[in-house]
C-alpha positions in Angstrom: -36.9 -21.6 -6.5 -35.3 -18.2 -5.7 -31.7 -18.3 -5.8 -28.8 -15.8 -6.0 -27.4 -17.0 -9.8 -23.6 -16.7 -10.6 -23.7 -16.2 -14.0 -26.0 -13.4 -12.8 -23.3 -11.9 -10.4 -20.7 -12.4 -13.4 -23.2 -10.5 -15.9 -23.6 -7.8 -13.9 -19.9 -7.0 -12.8 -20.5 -7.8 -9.7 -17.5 -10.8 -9.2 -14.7 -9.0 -10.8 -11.9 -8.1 -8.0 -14.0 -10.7 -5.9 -12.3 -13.2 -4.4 -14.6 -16.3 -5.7 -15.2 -19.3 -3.5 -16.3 -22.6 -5.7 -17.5 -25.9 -4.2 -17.0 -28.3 -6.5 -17.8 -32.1 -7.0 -14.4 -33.5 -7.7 -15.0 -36.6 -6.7 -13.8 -38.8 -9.3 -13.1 -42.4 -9.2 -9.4 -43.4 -9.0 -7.1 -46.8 -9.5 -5.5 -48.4 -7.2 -2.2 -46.1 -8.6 -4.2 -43.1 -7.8 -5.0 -42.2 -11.6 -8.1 -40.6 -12.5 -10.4 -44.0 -14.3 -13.3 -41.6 -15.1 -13.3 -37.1 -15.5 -17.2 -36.7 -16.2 -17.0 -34.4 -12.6 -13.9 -32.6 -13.1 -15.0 -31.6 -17.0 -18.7 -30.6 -15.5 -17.2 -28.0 -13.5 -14.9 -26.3 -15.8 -17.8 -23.7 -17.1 -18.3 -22.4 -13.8 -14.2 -22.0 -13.6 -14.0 -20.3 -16.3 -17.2 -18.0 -15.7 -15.7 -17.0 -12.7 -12.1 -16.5 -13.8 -13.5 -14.5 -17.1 -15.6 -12.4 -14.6 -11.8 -11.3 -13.6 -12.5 -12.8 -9.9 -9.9 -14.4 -7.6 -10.7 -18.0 -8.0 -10.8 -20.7 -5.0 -12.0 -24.2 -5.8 -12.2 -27.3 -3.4 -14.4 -30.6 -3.5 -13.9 -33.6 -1.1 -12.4 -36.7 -2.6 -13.2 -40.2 -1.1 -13.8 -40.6 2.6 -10.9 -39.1 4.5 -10.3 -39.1 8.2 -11.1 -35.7 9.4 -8.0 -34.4 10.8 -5.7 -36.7 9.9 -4.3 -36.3 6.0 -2.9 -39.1 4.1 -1.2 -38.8 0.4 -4.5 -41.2 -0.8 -6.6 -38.1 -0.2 -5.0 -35.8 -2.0 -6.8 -33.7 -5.0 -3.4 -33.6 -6.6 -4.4 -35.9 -9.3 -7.6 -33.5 -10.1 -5.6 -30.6 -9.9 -3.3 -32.1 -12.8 -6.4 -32.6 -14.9 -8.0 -29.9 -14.2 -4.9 -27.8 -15.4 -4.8 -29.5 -18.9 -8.9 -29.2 -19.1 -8.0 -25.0 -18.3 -5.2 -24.9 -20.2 -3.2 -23.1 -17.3 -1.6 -24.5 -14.0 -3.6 -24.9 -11.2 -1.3 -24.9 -8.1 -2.9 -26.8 -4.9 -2.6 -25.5 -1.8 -2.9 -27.4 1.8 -3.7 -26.3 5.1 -6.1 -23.5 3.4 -8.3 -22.6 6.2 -6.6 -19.8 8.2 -5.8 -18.1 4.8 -5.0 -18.6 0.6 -3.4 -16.2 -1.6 -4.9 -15.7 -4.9 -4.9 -12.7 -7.4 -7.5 -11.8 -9.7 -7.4 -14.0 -12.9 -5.7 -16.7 -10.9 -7.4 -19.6 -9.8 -6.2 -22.1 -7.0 -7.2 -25.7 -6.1 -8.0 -26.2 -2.1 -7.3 -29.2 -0.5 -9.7 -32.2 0.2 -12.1 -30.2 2.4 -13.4 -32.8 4.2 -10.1 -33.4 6.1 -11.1 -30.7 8.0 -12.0 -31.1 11.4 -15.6 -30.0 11.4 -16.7 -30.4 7.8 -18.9 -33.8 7.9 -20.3 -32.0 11.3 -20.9 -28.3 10.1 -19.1 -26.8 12.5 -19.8 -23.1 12.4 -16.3 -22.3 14.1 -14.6 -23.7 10.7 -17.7 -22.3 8.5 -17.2 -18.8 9.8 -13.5 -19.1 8.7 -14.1 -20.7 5.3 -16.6 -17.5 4.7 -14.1 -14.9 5.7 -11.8 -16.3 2.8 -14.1 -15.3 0.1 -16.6 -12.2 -1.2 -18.7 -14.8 -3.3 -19.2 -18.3 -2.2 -20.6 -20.1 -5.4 -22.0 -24.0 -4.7 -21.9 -25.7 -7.7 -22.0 -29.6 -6.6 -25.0 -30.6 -6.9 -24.0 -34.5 -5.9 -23.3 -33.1 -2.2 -26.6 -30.6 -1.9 -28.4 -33.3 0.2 -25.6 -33.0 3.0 -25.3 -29.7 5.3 -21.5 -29.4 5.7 -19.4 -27.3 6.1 -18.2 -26.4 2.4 -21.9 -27.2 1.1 -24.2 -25.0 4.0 -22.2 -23.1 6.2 -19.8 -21.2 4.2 -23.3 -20.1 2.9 -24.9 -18.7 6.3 -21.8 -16.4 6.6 -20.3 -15.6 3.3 -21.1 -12.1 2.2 -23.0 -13.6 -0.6 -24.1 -17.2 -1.2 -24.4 -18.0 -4.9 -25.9 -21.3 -6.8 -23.1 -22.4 -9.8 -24.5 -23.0 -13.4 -24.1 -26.8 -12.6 -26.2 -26.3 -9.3 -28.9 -23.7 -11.1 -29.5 -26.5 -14.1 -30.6 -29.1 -11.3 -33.2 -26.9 -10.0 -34.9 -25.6 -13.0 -34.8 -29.6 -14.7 -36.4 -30.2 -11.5 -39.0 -27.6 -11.2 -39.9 -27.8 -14.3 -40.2 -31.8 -14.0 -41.7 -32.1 -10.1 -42.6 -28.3 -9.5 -44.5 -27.3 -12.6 -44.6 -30.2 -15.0 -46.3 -30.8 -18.3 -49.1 -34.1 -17.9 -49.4 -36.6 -18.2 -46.4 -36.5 -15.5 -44.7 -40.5 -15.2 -42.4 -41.5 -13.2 -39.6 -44.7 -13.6 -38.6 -46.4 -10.6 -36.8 -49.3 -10.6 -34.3 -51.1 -8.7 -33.5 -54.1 -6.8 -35.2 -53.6 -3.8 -38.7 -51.5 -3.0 -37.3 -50.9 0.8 -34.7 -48.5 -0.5 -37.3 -46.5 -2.9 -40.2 -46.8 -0.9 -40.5 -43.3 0.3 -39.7 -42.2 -3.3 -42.4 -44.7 -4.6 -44.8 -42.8 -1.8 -43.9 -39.2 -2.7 -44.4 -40.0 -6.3 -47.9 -41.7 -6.1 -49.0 -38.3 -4.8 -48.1 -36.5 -7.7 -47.4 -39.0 -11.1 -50.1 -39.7 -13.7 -48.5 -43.0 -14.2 -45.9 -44.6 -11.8 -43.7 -47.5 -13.7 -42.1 -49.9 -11.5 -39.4 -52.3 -12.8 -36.7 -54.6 -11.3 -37.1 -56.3 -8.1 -39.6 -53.2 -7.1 -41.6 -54.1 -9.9 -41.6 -58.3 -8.7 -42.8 -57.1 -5.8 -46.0 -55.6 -7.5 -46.4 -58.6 -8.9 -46.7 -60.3 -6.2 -49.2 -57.3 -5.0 -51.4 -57.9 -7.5 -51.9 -61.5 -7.2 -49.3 -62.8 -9.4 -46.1 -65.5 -9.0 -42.4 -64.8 -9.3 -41.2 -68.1 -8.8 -37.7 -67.6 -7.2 -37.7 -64.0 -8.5 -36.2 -61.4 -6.5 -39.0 -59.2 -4.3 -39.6 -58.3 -0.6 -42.8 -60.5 0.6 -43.3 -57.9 3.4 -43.9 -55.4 1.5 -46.8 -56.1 -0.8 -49.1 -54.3 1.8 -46.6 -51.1 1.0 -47.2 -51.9 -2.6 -50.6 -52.5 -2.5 -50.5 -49.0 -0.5 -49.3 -47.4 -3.6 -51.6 -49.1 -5.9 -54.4 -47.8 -3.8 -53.2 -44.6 -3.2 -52.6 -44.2 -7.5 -56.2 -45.7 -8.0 -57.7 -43.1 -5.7 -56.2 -40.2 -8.1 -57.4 -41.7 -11.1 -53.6 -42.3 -11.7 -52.2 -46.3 -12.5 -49.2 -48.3 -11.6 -48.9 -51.0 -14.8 -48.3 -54.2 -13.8 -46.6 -56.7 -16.6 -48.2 -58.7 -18.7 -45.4 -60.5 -20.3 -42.3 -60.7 -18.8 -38.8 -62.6 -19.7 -37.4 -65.4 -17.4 -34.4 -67.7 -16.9 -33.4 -70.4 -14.6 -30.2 -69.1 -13.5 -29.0 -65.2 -13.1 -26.3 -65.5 -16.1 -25.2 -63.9 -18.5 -25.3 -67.1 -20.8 -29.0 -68.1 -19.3 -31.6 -69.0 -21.8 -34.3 -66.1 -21.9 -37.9 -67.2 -22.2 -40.7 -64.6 -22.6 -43.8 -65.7 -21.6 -47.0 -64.6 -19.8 -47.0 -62.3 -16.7 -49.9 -65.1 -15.3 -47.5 -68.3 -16.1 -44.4 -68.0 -14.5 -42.9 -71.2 -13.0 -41.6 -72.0 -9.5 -38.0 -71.8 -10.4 -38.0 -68.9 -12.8 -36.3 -65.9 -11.7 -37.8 -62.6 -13.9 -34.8 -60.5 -15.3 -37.2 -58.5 -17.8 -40.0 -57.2 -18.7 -41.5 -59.0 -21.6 -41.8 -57.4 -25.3 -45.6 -56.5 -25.3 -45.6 -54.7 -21.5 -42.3 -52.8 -22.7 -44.4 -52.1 -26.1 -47.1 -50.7 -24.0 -45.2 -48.5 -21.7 -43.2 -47.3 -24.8 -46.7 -45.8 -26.0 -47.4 -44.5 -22.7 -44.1 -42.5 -22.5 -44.0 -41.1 -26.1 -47.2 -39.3 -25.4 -45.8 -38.1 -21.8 -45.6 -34.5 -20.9 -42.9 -35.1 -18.7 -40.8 -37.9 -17.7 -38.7 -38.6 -14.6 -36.6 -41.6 -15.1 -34.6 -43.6 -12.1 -33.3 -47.0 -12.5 -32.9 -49.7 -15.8 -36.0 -52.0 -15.8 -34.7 -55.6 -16.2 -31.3 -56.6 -15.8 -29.7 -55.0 -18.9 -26.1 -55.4 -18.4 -27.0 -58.8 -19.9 -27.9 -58.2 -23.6 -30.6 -61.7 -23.3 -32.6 -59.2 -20.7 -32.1 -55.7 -21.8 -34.8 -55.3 -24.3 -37.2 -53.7 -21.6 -35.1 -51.2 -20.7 -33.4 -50.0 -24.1 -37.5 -49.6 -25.4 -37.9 -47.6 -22.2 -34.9 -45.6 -23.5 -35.5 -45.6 -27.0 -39.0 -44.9 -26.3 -37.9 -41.7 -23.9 -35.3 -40.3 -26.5 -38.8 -40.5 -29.1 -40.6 -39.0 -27.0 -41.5 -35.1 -26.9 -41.7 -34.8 -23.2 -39.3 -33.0 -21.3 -37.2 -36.1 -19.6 -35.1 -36.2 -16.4 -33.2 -39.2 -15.4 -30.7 -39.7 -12.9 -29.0 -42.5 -10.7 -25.8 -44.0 -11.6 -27.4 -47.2 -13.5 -30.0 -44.9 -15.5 -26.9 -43.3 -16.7 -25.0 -46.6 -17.7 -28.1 -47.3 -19.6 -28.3 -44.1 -21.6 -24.5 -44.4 -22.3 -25.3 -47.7 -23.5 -28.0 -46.7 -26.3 -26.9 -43.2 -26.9 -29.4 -41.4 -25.9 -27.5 -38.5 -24.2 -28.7 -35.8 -26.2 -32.1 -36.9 -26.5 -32.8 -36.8 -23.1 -33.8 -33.4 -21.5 -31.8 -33.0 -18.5 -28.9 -35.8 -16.7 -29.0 -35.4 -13.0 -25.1 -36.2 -11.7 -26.8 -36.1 -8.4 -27.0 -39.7 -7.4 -28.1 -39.4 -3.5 -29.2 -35.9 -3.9 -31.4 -36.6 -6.7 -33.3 -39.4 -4.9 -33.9 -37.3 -2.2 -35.5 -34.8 -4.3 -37.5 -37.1 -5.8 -38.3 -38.5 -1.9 -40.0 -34.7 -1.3 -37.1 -33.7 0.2 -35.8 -30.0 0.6 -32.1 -30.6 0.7 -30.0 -28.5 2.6 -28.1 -26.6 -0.1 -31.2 -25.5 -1.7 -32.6 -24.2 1.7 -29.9 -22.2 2.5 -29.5 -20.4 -0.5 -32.6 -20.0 -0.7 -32.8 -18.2 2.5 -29.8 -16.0 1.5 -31.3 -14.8 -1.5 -34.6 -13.9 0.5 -32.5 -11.8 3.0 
């Protein structure tokens, strides 16, 4: 994917004097005081910061924060907070400044914090009358929020058709190359991991992915409704009954390639959805009427363990059982210990995938964390998302 790079523009000189642009993901969850719970998005976005303000560039940051009424401001959806930590994670004050649009003063080596830009009128809608204003503020605009690349608004597309140049951040470039190298131009065997409660809401990923995956694991309620796609029981398990054809679709359409969907042979049940229930494993083939499947058993999760240690590559979405409950989260930490063994080059992202490798450490064994949620489904749906299109475009101009 051809992009204009930052770090590029840094290398070469070209940012410093240049009044620097940054859309951030700030976005960080808050108490009911207003104090930051959790950084992860405020500390991600410090290197491109820094690149910029090293460069010697005149540096403008901004990032929404919640879901504020365009228009209308209130103290709730204020960045102040972020721009408090991001000063002590800079190690210099980072003023914020409101009502930014018409105009910010900023000096080279200085950076400022913009106001929650999605309280302006125009943002959610991609107005080009606010994006031809945002552009004239800047000389670089740098996008380096890769959570909001699957929305074209006005911080995150149209700044980009009229800024002098558009520029991806280093946060932005590592998504692409983790996914071209993963989706684009992977090592095989390629396998995917989808899981979640529900197939409706990953059924055009499952779809996307049979056309591509050498094997295509399914866990959670998704994988239930294999089951029951291959001729199997659930009991009371959770799984969609209308869409075993869509299941069997995928089956088919995996089969036709030579390529498999594996369907457990084991799994782990309970007769309530508790913490404290008793967890029996026992045969895929004998599962009762009132058993509810929270795992998959030891032997599949053995099985798929071998199949992902000799993976080329490995894209990883969504914990197979239900592993906040340590009775039914063997499946998934053998997915995850099996990944972290594994030499193949491993993405993973969605917000439970990363409570799961938090949970058994694996961070640094994996090959790439996607922070995208949303956007990183999409990719995996076959979707272009809009921030990659339009830079792409400006870079071929």
């Amino acid at each position: 994917m051809n992009v204009i790079r930052f770090s590029d523009l840094c290398a070469q000189g070209k940012a410093q004097g240049q009044r620097v642009f940054i859309r951030a993901d700030l976005n960080v969850p808050q108490d009911d005081a207003g104090a930051i719970t959790e950084d992860t998005r405020i500390r991600a976005s410090v290197p491109c910061i820094q690149m910029a303000l090293d460069a010697g560039a005149a540096v403008m940051v901004t990032s929404h924060l919640g879901r504020p009424t365009e228009g209308a401001f209130k103290p709730e959806d204020s960045l102040a907070p972020v721009a408090k930590r991001l000063g002590e994670l800079l190690g210099r004050e980072v003023p914020l400044v409101a009502n930014w649009v018409d105009g910010v003063t900023v000096a080279p080596g200085q950076v400022v914090l913009l106001e929650n830009c999605r309280v302006n009128v125009g943002e959610k809608k991609n107005s080009p009358e606010l994006a031809k204003k945002m552009a004239a503020l800047c000389d670089i605009f740098v996008n380096d929020a890769f959570g909001t690349a699957h929305r074209a608004e006005g911080t995150t597309y149209g700044i980009a058709e009229y800024a002098k140049v558009a520029s991806a951040g280093p946060l932005l470039a590592a998504e692409i190359d983790a996914i071209t190298k993963a989706l684009a131009h992977p090592q095989r065997p390629l396998v995917a991991i989808v899981a979640g409660s529900k197939v409706s809401t990953k059924l055009t990923i499952l779809k996307s992915l049979a056309e591509k995956v050498d094997q295509l694991i399914v866990g959670g309620g998704i994988a239930n409704t294999f089951m029951l796609a291959a001729g199997l029981k659930i009991g009371k398990s959770l799984a969609e009954a209308d869409l075993v054809d869509q299941a069997k679709a995928v089956i088919d359409a995996m089969k036709a390639r030579g390529a498999a969907v594996p369907i457990p042979t084991d799994v782990v049940t309970a007769k309530s959805f508790a913490a404290d229930a008793v967890a029996t494993v026992k045969a895929a083939t004998d599962v009762a009427d009132d058993d509810l499947i929270l795992d998959i058993g030891p032997q599949t999760a053995a099985a798929l363990a071998t199949q992902l240690k000799s993976a080329g590559t490995i894209v990883w979405n969504g914990p197979v059982g239900v592993f906040e409950f340590d009775a039914f989260a063997h499946g998934t930490e053998t997915i995850a210990r099996a990944i972290a063994e594994s030499a193949a080059f491993s993405i993973a992202g969605g917000g439970d995938t990363l409570a799961a490798i938090a949970k058994y450490g694996i961070e640094k064994q994996v090959g790439y964390i996607s922070t995208g949620g949303g956007a990183f489904l999409e990719i995996l749906e076959g979707k272009t998302l809009p921030a990659f299109e339009i830079l792409q475009k400006r870079a071929a101009a």
